[in-house]
N, C-alpha and C positions, 0 to 999 in steps of 0.2 A: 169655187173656193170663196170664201168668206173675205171680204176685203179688212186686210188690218184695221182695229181701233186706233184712232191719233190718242196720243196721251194728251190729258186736259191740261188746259195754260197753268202757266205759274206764276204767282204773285210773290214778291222776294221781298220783305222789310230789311232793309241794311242800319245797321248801326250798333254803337254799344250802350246801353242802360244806362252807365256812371258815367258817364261824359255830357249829362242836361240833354242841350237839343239835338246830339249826335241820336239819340235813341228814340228819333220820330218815327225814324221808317218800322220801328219794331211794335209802336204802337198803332200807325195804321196798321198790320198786318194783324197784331193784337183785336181793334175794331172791328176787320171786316170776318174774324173769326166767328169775334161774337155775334156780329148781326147774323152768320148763315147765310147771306146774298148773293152769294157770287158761285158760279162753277169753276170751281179753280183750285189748283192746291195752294196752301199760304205756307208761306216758312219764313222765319223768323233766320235773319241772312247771317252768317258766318262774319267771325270779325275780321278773318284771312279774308281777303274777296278774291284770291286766284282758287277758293274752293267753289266760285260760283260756276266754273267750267264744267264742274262732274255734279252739281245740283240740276244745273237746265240740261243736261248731256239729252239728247233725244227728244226734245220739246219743240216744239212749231214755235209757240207762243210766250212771250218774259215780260212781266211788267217789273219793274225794279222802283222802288221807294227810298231814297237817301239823302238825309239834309246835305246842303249846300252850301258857301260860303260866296259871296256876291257883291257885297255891299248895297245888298237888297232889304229893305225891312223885314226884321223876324216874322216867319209864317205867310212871307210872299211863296207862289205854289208854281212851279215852271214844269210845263211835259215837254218832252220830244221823241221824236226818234233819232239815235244817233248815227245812223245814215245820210240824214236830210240836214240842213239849215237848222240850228235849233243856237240857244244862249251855249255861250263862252263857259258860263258855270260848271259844264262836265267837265270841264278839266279842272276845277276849280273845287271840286266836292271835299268835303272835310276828310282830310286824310289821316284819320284818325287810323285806321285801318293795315295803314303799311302801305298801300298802292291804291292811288287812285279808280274810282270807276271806269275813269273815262281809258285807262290804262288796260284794265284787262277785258272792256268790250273790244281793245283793238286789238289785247293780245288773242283774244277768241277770234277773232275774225282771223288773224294770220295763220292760226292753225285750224282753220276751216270747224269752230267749235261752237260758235255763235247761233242761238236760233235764228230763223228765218226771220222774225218778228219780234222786236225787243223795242220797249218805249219807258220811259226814263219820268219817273216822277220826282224836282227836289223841292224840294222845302227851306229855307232859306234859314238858316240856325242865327240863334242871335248869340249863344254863348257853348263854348262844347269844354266848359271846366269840367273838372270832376265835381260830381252830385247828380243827383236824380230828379230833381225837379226841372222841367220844363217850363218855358218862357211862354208865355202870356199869348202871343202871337202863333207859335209855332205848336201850342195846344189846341189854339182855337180853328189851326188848318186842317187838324187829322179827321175830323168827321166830312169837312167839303176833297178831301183826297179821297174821302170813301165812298162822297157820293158819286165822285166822277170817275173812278172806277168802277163801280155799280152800273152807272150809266152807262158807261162801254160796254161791259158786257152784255146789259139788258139788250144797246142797240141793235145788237149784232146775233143774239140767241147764243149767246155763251162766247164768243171771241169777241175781245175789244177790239176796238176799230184803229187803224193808221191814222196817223196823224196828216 
């Protein structure tokens, strides 16, 4: 018998467009569309984030992209795994959203929904008023967040690597 296909990782942009730098993680996901670089599927993330539960349902692998708030300079670029040792910021991510990130990685985990592998990309927002324009800083981080996404994947022949 033919051993099951894994379904391929996922790449998640979180945020909303009219909110400036709340809508970074939409434009990496946007970037690494267009460049074609990656095996992965991209989705531009839900403004609900308890709908992220039934987008990764069945996935091995989650990379997740969502500005931050920190009192870090705009377009400072933080990874982790939320497993491990990582910045105080998950819990601190703009909650623009209704619910925190760092909120429904634990509530996935309680209800055993969580991929096995999820690594957390933010970006550090300098402003999340209403508009669409993007800050200077947190414009200039979406191509080095593509390329270290890139790079995982390339590391590893399609899975990014653990932190």
């Amino acid at each position: 018998m033919a051993s099951p296909i894994a379904p391929r990782p996922l790449v998640i942009g979180i945020g909303t467009d009219d909110r400036s730098d709340d809508g970074v993680g939409l434009d990496v996901v946007r970037e690494l569309r267009r460049r074609g670089t990656i095996p992965a599927d991209l989705i531009e993330g839900p403004g609900d984030l308890t709908r992220l539960l039934d987008l990764w349902q069945g996935r091995e692998r989650v990379v997740l992209i969502d500005a931050t708030r920190s009192r870090a300079t705009p377009g400072t670029i933080q990874r982790w795994d939320p497993d491990g040792p990582g910045p105080a910021v998950l819990g601190g991510a703009v909650s623009s959203h209704g619910i925190s990130l760092a909120d429904v990685l634990e509530l996935a985990r309680g209800l055993h929904r969580r991929p096995n592998r999820v690594t957390v990309y933010g970006i550090e927002a300098g402003s999340v008023a209403a508009g669409r324009t993007r800050s200077e800083g947190v414009r200039a981080a979406v191509p080095e967040v593509c390329r270290r996404i890139t790079e995982e994947f390339s590391a590893r022949g399609g899975s990014p690597r653990d932190a």
